[in-house]
C-alpha positions in Angstrom: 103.6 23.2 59.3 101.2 20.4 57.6 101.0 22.3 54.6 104.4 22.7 54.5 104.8 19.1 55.0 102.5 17.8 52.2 104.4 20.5 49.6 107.3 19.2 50.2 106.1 15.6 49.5 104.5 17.3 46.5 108.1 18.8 45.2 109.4 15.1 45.9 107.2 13.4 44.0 107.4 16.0 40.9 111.2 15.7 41.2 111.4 12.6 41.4 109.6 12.5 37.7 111.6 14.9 36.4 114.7 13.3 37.4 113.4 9.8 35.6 112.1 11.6 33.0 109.0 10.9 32.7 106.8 13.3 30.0 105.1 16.6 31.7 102.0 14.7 29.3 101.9 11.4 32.1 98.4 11.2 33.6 100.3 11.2 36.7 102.9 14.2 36.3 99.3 16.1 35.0 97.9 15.5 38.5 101.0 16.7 40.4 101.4 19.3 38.1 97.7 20.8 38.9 98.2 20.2 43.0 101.0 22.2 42.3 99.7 25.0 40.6 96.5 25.0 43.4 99.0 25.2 46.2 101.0 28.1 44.2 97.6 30.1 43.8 97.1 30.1 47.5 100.3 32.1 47.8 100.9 34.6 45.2 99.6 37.4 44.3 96.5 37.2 42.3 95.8 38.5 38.3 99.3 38.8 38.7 100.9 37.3 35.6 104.1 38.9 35.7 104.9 36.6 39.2 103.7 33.3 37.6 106.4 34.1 34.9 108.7 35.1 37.4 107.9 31.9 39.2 108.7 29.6 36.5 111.5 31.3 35.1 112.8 30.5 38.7 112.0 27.5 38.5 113.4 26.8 35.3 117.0 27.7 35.5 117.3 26.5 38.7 116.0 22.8 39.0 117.8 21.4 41.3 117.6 24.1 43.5 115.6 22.8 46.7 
């Protein structure tokens, strides 16, 4: 439950960027961006490229989705 907790803080925070529209190059959006990706690699399935692109494709189209 506390991870969940923290990754959805996470999500907030990078939405919350997104939404203002702050550059994916901020310093800031950089450091989300990486927590991100560390919490994603402690779910899915590894040397699996063909999920990451899945992932973000998700992603993606569907922004405003959670």
């Amino acid at each position: 439950m506390k991870q969940s907790k923290s990754s959805n803080r996470l999500y907030e925070k990078i939405r919350n960027y997104m939404q203002q529209g702050i550059p994916a190059t901020n310093k800031e959006v950089q450091s989300l961006a990486k927590q991100w990706q560390n919490l994603v690699e402690m779910f899915a399935p590894k040397n699996d490229p063909e999920f990451m692109k899945s992932a973000e494709k998700f992603h993606i189209e569907r922004v405003n989705f959670f």
